[in-house]
C-alpha positions as CSV (number, residue, x, y, z in Angstrom):
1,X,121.8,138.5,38.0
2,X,121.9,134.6,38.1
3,X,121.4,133.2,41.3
4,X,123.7,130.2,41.0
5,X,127.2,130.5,40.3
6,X,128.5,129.6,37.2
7,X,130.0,126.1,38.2
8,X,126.5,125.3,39.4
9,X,124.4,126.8,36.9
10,X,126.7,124.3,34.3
11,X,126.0,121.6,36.3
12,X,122.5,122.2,36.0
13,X,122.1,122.7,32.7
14,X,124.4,119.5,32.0
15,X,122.2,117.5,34.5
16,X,119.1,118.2,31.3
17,X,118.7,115.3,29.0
18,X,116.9,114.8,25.4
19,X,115.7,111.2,26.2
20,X,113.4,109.7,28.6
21,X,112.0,113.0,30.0
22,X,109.3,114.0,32.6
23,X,106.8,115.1,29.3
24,X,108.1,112.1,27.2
25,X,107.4,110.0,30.1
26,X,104.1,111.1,30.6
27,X,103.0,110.8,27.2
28,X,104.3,107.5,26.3
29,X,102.3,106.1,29.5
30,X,99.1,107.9,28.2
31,X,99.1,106.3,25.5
32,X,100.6,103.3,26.0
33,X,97.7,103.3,28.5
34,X,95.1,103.8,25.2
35,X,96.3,100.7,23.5
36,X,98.8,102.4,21.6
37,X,102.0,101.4,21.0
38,X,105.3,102.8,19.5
39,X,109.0,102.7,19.3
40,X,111.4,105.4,20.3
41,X,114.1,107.4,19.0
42,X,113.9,105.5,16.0
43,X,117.4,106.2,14.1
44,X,116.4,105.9,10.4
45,X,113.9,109.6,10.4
46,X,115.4,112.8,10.8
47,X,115.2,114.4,13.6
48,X,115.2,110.7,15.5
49,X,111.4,111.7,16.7
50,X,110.6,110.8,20.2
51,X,107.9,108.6,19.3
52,X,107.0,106.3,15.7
53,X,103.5,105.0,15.8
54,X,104.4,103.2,12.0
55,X,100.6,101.6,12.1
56,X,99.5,105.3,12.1
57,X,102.5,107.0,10.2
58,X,103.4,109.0,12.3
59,X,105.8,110.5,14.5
60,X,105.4,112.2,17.7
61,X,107.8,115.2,18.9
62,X,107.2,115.9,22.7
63,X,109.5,119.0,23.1
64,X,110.3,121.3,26.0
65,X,108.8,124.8,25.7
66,X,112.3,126.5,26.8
67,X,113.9,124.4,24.2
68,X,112.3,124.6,21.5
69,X,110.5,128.2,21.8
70,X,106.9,127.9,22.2
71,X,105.0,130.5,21.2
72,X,108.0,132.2,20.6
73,X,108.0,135.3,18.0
74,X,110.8,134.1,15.0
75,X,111.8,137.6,14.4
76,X,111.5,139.0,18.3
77,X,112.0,135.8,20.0
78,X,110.7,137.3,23.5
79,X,109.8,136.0,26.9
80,X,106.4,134.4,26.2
81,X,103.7,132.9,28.7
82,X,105.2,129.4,29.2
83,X,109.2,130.1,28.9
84,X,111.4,132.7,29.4
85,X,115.1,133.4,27.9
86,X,118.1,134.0,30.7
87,X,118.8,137.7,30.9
88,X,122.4,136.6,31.1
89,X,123.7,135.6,27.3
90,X,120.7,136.5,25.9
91,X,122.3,136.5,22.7
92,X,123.4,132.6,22.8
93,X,120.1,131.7,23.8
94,X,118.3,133.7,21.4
95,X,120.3,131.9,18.3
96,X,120.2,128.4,20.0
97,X,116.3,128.9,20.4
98,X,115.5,130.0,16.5
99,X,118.3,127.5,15.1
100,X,116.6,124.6,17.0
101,X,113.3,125.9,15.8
102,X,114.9,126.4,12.2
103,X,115.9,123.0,12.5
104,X,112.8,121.1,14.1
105,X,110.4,123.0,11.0
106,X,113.1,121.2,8.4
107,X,112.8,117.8,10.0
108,X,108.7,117.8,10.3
109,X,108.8,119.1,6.6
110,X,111.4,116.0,5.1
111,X,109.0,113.6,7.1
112,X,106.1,115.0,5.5
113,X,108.0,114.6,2.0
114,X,108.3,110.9,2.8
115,X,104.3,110.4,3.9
116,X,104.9,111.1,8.0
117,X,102.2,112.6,9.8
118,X,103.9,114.8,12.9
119,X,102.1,115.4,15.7
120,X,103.9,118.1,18.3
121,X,103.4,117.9,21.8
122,X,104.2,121.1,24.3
123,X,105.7,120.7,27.8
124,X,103.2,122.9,29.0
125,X,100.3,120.8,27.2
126,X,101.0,118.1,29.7
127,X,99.9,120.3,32.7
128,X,97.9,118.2,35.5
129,X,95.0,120.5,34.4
130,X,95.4,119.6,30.6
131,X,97.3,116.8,30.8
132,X,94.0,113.9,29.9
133,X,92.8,116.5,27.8
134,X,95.9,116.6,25.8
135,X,96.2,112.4,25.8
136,X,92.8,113.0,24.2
137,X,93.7,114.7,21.3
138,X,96.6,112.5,20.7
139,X,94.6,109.6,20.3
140,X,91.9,111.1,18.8
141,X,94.0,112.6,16.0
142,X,96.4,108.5,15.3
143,X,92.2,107.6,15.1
144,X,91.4,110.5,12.5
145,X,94.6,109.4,10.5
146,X,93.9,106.0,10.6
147,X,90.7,106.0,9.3
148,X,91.4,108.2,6.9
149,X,94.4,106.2,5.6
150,X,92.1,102.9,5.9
151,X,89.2,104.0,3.8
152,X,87.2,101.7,1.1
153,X,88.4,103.2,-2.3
154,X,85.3,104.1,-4.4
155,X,85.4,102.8,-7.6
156,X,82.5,104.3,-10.0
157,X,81.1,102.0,-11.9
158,X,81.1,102.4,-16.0
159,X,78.2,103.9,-17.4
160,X,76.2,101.9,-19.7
161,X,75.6,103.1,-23.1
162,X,71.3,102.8,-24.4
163,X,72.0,99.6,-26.4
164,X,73.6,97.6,-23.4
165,X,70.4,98.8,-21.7
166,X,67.8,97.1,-23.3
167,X,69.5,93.4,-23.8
168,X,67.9,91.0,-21.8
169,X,69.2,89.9,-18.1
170,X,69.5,86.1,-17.5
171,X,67.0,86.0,-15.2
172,X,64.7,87.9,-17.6
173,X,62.5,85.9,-19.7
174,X,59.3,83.8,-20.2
175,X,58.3,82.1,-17.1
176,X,55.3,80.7,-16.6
């Protein structure tokens, strides 16, 4: 049985927003912190991603375990080690979790049609214990993409045929 009464557990759950939260917070001054920079919310993707790195490509989700379902079974959708679902309304919660994961897998996959890299970043990820270990990763990975996005192209050059072999070279010749 809940704890709270049901006025109070409404306000609670009203009182949680989708912008500017503890994780978001966090991450944005990691790696704003790293010399990275980035807008938010931008309007124009779907899903409205929390942060666009556009130098990079790339859009970063930083989403709240309970939310969002981490390491949530799709079919089960049980209690797992980082989140578990309210014994009371079980039902609501367990189509809300799976249409919001339904929903975030659509959005990474149309900005991956139109050249987005997305990089996903767990509440629990941002632990004090993992937390600069995580703000690693993130940077390590925009550094991955961007040198691989930035490479020289490699052009072979045309193969000579036995006759264009044996002319003469300018600086070939009799010198004396």
């Amino acid at each position: 049985m809940d704890k709270l009464s049901k006025e109070q557990r409404h306000k609670n759950m009203a009182a949680i927003h989708s912008k500017d939260t503890k994780p978001e917070m966090i991450v944005r001054r990691g790696l704003w912190k790293r010399g990275l920079r980035y807008r938010l919310n931008h309007k124009r993707l779907p899903g409205h991603p929390d942060l666009v790195l556009k130098k990079y490509r790339t859009c970063i989700f930083v989403n709240g375990c309970f939310w969002h379902g981490h390491l949530m079974d799709m079919e089960v959708l049980g209690n797992s080690e980082c989140c578990k679902i309210p014994k009371t309304n079980r039902d609501f919660w367990v189509a809300k979790i799976r249409r919001n994961k339904e929903r975030d897998k659509e959005e990474q996959r149309k900005l991956a049609e139109m050249g987005w890299h997305c990089i996903t970043v767990w509440e629990c990820e941002l632990k004090p214990s993992k937390r600069e270990e995580t703000l690693e990763s993130i940077a390590f990975t925009l550094n991955h993409i961007w040198l691989q996005d930035h490479q020289p192209r490699i052009t072979a050059y045309p193969q000579l045929n036995e006759e264009d072999q044996q002319m003469p070279m300018a600086a070939e010749g009799d010198v004396v």
